[in-house]
PADREN-460407 format. One record per residue (C-alpha): x negated, y, z. Coordinates in steps of 0.02 Angstrom, whole numbers, plus 50000, padded with zeros to 5 digits. Layout:
BEGIN
<<X; Y; Z>>
...
This chain:
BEGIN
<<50052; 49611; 50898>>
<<49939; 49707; 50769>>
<<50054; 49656; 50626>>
<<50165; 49765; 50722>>
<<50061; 49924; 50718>>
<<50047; 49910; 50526>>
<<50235; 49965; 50469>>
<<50249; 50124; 50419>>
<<50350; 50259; 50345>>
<<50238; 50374; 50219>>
<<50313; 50528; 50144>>
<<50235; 50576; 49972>>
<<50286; 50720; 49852>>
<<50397; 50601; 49753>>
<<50494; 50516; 49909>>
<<50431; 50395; 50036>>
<<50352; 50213; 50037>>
<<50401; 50088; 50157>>
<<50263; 49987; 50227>>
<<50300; 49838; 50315>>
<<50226; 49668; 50296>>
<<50337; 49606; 50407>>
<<50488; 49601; 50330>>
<<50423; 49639; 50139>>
<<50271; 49570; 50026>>
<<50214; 49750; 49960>>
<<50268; 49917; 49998>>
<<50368; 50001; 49896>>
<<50419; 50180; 49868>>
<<50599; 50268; 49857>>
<<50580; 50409; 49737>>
<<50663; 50569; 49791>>
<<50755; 50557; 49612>>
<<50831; 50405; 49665>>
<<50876; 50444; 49836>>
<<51063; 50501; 49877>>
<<51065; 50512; 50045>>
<<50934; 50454; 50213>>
<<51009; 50465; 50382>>
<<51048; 50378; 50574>>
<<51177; 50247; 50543>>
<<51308; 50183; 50689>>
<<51307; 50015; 50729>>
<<51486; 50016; 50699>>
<<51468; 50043; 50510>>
<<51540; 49937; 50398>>
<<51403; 49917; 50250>>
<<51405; 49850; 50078>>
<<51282; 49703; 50112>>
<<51277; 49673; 49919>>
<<51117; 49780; 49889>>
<<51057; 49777; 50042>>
<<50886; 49752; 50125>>
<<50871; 49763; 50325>>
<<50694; 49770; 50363>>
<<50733; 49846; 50534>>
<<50708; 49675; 50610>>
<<50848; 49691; 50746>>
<<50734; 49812; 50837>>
<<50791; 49927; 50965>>
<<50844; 50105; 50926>>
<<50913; 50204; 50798>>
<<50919; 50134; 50627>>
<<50906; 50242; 50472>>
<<50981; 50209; 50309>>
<<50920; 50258; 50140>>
<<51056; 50243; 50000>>
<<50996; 50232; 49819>>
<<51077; 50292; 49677>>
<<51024; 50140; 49543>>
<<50918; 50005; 49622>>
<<50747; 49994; 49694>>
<<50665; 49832; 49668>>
<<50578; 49731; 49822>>
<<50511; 49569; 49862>>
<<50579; 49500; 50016>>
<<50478; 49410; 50141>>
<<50506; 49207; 50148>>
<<50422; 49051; 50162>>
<<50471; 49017; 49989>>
<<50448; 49087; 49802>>
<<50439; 49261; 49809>>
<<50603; 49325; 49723>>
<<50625; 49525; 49652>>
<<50777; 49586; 49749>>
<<50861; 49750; 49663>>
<<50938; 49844; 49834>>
<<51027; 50004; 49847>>
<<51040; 50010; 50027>>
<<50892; 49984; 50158>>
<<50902; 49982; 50341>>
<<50746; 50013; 50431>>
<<50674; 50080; 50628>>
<<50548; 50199; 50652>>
<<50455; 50211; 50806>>
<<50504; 50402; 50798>>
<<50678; 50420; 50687>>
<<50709; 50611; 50728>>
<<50509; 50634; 50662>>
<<50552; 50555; 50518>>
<<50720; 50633; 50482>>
<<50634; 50824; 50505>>
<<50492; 50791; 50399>>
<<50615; 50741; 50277>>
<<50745; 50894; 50314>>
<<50560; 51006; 50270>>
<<50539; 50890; 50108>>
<<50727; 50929; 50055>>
<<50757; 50746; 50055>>
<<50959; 50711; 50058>>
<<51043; 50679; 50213>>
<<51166; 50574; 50255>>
């Protein structure tokens, strides 16, 4: 359960890093250069799954996606080799996604 506890979303001045040993081996950061849009997804959408990392772990409530323009690189979680995966899409659940989505309307992050 304290594994649990231990994801987080950080905002810094050039973006935000994604901690979550869960689902990734490092956290990584999404530089605000990079990032084209960050917003509550439907479950209904139809998504590109080429490029794309869901770290949301099929958890319950609303799911925010962060499109890239270019690629981010992440290593994946698994039993085996770790493996670099370049993703332009990631999928991810904060505890509190309309916290995260107005600190990042007050750090002019784009929205989707």
């Amino acid at each position: 359960m304290h594994q649990l506890s231990k994801r987080w979303i950080i905002f810094v001045p050039n973006g935000f890093v994604l901690h979550d040993l869960l689902s990734t081996r490092e956290p990584f950061l999404i530089r605000r250069a990079d990032l084209s849009s960050l917003g509550a997804i439907e479950t209904g959408d139809s998504l590109d799954s080429e490029g794309l990392l869901d770290i949301s772990q099929n958890a319950l409530g609303a799911v925010l996606q962060a499109s890239i323009d270019g690629e981010v690189e992440v290593v994946p979680q698994s039993r085996r080799i770790a493996e670099v995966k370049a993703v332009k899409q990631v999928l991810f659940c904060p505890t509190r996604p309309g916290a995260a989505l107005k600190e990042a309307a007050k750090r002019n992050l784009p929205r989707l």
